[in-house]
C-alpha positions, -999 to +999 in steps of 0.1 A: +189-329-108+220-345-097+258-338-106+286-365-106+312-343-096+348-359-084+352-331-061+325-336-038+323-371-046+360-374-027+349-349-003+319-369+005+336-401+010+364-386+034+337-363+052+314-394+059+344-419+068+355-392+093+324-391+111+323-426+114+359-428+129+348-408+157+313-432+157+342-463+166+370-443+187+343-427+213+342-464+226+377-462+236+379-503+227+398-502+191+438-498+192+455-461+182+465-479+147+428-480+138+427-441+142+459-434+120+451-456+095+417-442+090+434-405+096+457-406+068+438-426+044+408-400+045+434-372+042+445-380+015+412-378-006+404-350+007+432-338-005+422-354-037+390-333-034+408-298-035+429-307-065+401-324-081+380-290-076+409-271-086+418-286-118+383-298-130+358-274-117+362-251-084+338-242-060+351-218-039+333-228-005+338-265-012+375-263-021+380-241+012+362-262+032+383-293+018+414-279+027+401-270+063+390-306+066+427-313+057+442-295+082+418-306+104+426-346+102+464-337+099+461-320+134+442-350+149+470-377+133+494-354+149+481-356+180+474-387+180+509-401+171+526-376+201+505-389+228+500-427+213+521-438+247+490-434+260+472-461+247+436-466+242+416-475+278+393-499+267+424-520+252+446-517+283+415-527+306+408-560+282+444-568+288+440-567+321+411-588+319+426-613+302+460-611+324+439-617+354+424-649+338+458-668+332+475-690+360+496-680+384+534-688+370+553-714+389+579-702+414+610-714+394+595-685+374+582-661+394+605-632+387+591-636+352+562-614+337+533-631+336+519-640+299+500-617+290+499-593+317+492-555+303+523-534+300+508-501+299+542-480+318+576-497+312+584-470+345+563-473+371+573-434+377+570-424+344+546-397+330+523-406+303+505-382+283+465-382+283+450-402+260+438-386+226+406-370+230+379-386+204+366-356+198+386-339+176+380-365+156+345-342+149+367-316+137+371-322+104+335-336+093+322-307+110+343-287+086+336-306+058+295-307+062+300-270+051+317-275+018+291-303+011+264-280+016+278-256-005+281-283-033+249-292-030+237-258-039+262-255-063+248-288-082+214-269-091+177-281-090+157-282-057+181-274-029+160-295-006+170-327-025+198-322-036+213-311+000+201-342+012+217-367-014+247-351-006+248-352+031+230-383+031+254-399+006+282-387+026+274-410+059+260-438+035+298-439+016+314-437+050+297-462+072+302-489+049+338-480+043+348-478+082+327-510+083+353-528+059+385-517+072+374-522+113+363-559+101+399-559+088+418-544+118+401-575+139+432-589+121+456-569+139+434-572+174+418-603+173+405-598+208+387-570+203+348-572+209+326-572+186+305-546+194+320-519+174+319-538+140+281-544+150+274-509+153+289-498+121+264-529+101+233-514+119+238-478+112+247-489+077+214-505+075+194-474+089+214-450+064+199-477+037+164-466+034+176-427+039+201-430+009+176-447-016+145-431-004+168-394-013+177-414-047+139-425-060+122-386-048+114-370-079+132-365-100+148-398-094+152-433-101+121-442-103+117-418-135+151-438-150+132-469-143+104-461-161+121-445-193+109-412-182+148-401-181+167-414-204+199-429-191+218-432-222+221-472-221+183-481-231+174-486-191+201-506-182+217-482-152+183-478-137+181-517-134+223-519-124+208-495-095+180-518-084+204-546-082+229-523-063+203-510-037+189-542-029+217-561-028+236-537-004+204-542+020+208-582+014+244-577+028+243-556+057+211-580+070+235-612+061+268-597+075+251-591+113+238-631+109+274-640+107+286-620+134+261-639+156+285-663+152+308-672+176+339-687+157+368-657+146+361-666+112+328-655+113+341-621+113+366-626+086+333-636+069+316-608+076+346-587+064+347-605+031+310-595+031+315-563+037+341-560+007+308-570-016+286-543-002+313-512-010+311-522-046+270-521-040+271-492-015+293-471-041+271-480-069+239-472-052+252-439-048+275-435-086+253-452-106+223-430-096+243-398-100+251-410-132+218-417-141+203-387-134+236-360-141+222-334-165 
């Protein structure tokens, strides 16, 4: 019905967290740091993926399409880091946006910079390399959606289904991740708009009904629920799930109330929300495969 395999688990997460980097960085608002941090973290597990499916189980379209996401996100860090002079546009025009807005410095001070004025060429004659191009960060999902497929038909039962839990679960793990480390990074650029933090909540909350409407067709959670499969713990997972489902929804609904907020803290709130709906997110996803692993 359903298989709780590390392997694509891992390959999942980093596949779907990909994705959603490109989903943030297409805006050309969020700083280059957002990009490696996001880069190199989701490198690594799919790295973990390879070895995972190496040492506990291989599939061999899975584990090759692992490493190509691998190579893939590598190539885009690299990139990234060479032409990071560059900047991001959207950050340098807020600068200059908020340059524009402060005084005039005295004349005693004149030859001065202005505070805060954007400092996007230390040379006015110097060269700076293009900016990175958001779409290679498509690269490596795209890579990675075929090794998931090829899990999914690895994992047995209807293909249908089990094709869309994967794929499904995939974005589902990823938005909510991205959504937790962007609220985060507001830290490190506190004037950044919230827009992009917004978007990740509502696509998190559309991906909600996909991910537990895949979970409850038959055979699902609805037959754990009923005691028609036999979880192992008298019911109890089928229940954990319920709370974990609905409670994710309760958090994405109550984290975009608090970013209607217009205090800074109201995104460190939402953040701190955010951290509570990964540990529902992940179970609504786990739990289920648990649930229901032959």
């Amino acid at each position: 019905m359903i298989r709780l395999d590390v392997a694509t688990v891992l390959l999942q997460w980093s596949v779907g967290g990909l994705f959603f980097l490109w989903v943030t960085t297409r805006r050309r608002e969020v700083g280059i740091g957002y990009g490696w941090l996001l880069r190199g973290t989701y490198l690594v597990l799919a790295a973990g993926s390879v070895a995972a499916g190496q040492l506990l189980g291989p599939v061999p379209w899975r584990d090759l399409a692992g490493a190509g996401v691998v190579a893939a996100t590598g190539c885009a860090l690299a990139i990234s880091v060479v032409r990071r002079r560059a900047g991001v546009a959207g950050e340098h025009a807020r600068r200059a946006r908020t340059a524009a807005r402060l005084p005039v410095p005295a004349p005693e001070t004149a030859g001065a910079q202005p505070l805060g004025a954007a400092t996007r060429k230390t040379d006015p004659d110097e060269e700076l390399p293009p900016e990175f191009p958001p779409a290679l960060d498509l690269v490596a999902p795209a890579i990675g959606v075929i090794g998931l497929v090829a899990a999914a038909l690895d994992a047995g039962g209807n293909p249908a289904v089990a094709l869309a839990r994967t794929i499904i679960g995939a974005a589902f793990l990823g938005a909510v991740t991205d959504a937790m480390l962007l609220g985060h990074w507001y830290l490190v650029q506190p004037g950044l708009a919230r827009g992009a933090l917004l978007e990740q909540v509502r696509l998190l909350t559309v991906l909600w009904p996909f991910e537990v409407g895949a979970l409850l067709v038959p055979t699902g959670m609805v037959a754990v629920l009923t005691g028609a499969v036999d979880d192992g713990y008298n019911g109890i997972l089928g229940w954990f799930w319920l709370a974990c489902a609905v409670g994710t929804l309760v958090l994405c609904i109550v984290t975009r109330a608090a970013l209607r907020e217009r205090y800074y803290s109201a995104v460190m709130a939402a953040t701190g929300l955010l951290y509570l709906a990964i540990v529902t997110a992940f179970g609504t996803d786990l739990v289920a495969r648990a649930a229901l692993a032959p």
